[in-house]
MARBA-3410 file (N, C-alpha, C, O; in Angstrom, 1 decimal):
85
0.8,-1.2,0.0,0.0,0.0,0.0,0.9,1.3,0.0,0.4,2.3,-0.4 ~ 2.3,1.1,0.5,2.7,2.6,0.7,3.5,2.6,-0.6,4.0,3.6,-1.0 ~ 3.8,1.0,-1.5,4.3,1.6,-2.9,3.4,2.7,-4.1,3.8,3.3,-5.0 ~ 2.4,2.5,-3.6,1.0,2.9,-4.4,1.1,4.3,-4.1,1.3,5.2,-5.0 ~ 1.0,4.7,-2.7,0.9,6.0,-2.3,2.2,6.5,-2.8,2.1,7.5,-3.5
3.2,6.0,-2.7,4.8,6.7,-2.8,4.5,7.2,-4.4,4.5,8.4,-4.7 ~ 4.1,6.0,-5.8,3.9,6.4,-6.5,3.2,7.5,-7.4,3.3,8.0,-8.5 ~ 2.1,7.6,-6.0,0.9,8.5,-6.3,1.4,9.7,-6.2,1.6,10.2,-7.3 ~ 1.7,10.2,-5.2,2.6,11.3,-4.8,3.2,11.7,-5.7,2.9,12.9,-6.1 ~ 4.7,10.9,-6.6,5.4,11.5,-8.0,4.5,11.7,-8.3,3.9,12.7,-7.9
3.7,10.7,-9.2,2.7,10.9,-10.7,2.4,12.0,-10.8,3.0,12.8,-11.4 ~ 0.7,12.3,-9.8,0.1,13.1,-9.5,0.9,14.3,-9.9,0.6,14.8,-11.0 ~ 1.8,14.9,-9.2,2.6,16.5,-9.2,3.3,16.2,-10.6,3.5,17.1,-11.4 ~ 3.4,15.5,-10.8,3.6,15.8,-12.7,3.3,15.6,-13.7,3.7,16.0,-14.8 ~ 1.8,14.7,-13.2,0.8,15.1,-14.1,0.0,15.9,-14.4,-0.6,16.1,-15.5
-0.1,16.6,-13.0,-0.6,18.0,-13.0,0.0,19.4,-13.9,-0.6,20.4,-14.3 ~ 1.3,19.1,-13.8,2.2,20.0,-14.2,2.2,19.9,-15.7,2.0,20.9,-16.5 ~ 2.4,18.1,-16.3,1.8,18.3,-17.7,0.6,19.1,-18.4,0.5,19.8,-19.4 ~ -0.4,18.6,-17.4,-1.7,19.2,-18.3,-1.5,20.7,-17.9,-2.6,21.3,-18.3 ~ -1.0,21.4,-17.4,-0.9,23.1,-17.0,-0.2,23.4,-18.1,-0.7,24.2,-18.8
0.9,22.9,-18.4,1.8,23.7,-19.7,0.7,22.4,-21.4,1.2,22.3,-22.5 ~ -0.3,21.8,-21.0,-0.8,21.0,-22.4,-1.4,22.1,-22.4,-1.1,22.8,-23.4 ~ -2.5,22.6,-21.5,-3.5,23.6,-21.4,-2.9,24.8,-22.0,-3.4,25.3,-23.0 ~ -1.4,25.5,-21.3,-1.2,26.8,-21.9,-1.0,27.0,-23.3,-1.5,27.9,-24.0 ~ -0.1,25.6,-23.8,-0.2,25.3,-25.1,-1.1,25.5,-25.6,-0.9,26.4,-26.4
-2.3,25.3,-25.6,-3.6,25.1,-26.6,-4.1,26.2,-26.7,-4.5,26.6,-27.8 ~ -4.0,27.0,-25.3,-4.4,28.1,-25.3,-3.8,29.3,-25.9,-4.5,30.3,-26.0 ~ -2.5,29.3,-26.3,-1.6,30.2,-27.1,-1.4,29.8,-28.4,-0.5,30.3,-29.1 ~ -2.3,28.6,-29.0,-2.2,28.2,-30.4,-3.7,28.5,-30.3,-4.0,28.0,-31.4 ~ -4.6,28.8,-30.0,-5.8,28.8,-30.1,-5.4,30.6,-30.3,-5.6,31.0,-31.4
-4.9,31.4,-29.6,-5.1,32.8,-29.4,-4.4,33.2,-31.1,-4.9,33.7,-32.1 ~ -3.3,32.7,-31.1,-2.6,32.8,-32.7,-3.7,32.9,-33.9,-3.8,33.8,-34.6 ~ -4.7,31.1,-34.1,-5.5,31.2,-34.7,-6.2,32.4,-34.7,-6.5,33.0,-35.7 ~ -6.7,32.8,-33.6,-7.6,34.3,-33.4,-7.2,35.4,-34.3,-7.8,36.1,-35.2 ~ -5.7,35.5,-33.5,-5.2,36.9,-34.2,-4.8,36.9,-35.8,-5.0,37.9,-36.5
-4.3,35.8,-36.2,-4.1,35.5,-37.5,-5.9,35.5,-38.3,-5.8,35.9,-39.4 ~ -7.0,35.2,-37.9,-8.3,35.5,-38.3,-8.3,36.9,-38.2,-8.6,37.7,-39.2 ~ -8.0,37.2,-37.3,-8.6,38.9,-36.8,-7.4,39.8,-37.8,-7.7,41.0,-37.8 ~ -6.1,39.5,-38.5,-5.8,40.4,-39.2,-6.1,40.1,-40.7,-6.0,41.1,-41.5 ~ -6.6,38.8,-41.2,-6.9,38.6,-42.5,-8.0,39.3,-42.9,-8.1,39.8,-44.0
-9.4,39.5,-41.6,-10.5,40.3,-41.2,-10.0,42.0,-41.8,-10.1,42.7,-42.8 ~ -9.5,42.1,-40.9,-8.7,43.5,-41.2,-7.6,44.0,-42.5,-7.3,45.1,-42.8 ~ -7.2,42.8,-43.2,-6.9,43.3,-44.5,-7.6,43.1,-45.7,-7.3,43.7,-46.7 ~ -8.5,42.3,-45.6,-9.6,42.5,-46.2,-10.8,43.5,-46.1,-11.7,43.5,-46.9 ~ -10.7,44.2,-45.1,-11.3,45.4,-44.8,-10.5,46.8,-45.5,-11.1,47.7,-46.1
-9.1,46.7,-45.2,-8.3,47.8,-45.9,-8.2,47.6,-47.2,-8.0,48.6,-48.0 ~ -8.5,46.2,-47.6,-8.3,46.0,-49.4,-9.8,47.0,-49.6,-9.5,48.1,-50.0 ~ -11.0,46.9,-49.4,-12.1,47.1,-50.0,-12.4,48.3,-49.5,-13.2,48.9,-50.1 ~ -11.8,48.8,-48.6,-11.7,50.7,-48.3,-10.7,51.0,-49.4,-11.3,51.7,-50.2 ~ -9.4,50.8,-49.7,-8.7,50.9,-51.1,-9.9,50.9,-52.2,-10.2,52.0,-52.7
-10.5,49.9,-52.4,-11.2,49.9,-53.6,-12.2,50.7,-53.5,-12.7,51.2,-54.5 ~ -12.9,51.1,-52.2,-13.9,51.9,-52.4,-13.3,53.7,-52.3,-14.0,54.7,-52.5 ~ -12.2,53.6,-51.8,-11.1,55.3,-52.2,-11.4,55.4,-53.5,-12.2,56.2,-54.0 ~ -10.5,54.5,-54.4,-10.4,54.7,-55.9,-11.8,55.4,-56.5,-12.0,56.5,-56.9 ~ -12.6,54.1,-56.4,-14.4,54.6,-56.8,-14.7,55.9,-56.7,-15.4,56.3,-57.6
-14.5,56.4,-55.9,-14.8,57.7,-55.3,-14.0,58.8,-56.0,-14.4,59.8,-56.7 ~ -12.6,58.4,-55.8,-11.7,58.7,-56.8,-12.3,59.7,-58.2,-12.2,60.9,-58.6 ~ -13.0,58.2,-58.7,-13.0,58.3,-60.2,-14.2,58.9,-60.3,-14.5,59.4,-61.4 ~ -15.1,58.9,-59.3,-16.2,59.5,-59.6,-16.6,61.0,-59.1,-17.7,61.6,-59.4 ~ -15.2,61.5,-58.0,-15.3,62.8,-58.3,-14.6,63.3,-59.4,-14.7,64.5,-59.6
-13.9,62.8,-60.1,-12.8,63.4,-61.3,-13.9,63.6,-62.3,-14.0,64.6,-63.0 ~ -15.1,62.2,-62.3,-16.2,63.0,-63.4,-16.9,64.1,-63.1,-17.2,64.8,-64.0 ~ -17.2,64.4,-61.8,-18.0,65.1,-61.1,-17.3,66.7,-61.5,-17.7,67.9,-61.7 ~ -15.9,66.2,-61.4,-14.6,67.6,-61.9,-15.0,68.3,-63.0,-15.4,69.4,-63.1 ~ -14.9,67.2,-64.0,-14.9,67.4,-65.7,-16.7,68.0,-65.7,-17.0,68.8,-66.5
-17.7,67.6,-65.0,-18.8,67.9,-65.6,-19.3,69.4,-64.7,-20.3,70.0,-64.9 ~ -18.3,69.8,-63.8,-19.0,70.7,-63.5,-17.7,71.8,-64.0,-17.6,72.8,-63.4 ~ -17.1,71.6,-64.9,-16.5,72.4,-65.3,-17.1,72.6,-67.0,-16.8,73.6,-67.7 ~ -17.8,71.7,-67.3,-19.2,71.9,-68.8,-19.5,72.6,-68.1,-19.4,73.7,-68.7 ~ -20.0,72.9,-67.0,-21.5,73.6,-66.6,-20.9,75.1,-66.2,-21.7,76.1,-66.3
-19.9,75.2,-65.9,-19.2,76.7,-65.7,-18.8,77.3,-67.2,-18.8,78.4,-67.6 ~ -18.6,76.3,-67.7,-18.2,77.4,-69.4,-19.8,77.4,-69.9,-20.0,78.4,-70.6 ~ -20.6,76.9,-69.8,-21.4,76.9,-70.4,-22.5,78.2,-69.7,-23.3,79.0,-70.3 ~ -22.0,78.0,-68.3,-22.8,79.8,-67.5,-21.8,80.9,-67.7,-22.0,81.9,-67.1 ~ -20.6,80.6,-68.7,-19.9,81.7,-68.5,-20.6,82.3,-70.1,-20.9,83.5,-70.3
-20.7,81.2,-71.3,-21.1,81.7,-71.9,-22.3,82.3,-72.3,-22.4,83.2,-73.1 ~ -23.4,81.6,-71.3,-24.6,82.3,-71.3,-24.4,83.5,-70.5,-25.2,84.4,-70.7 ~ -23.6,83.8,-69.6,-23.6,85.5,-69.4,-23.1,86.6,-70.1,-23.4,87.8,-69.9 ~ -22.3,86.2,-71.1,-21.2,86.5,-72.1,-22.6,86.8,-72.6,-22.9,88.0,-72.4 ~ -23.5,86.3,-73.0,-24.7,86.4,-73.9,-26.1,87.6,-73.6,-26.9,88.3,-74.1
-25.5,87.1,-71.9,-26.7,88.1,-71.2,-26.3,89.4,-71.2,-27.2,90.3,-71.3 ~ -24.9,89.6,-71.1,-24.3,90.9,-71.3,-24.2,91.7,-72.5,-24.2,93.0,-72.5 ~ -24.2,90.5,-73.6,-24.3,91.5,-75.1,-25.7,91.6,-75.3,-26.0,92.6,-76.0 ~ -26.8,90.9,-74.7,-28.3,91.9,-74.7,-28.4,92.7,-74.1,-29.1,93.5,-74.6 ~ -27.9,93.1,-72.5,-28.1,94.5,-72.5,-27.9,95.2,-73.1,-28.2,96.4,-72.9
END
């Protein structure tokens, strides 16, 4: 009976000790997967803010060009208003 106990006594305290660093393990390969999700999350967020800059981009440059028709075109209608008075 006291070889049993004698052996219980090792085991036990180093079994305990295993599963404390099996657990931290898992736990710091599990946090990795997280972070490695949570930045693919996040560059795929910066990719589609990129693409939606450009869009914007391009759609004030027409917004540029069309309101600069609309300024020659009121410059010339005043040019016009002016030679009727």
């Amino acid at each position: 009976m006291t070889a049993i106990f004698y052996l219980l006594t090792l085991v036990l305290p180093l079994a305990t000790i295993l599963i404390v660093f099996a657990m931290r393990y898992y736990a710091a390969v599990q946090q990795a997967k997280a972070r490695l999700a949570n930045d693919d999350a996040y560059r795929q967020l910066a990719e589609s803010a990129l693409a939606a800059q450009s869009q914007i981009a391009t759609s004030l440059a027409a917004m540029e060009t069309n309101l600069t028709e609309v300024r020659t075109g009121m410059a010339s209608v005043e040019t016009i208003l002016k030679a009727v008075e």
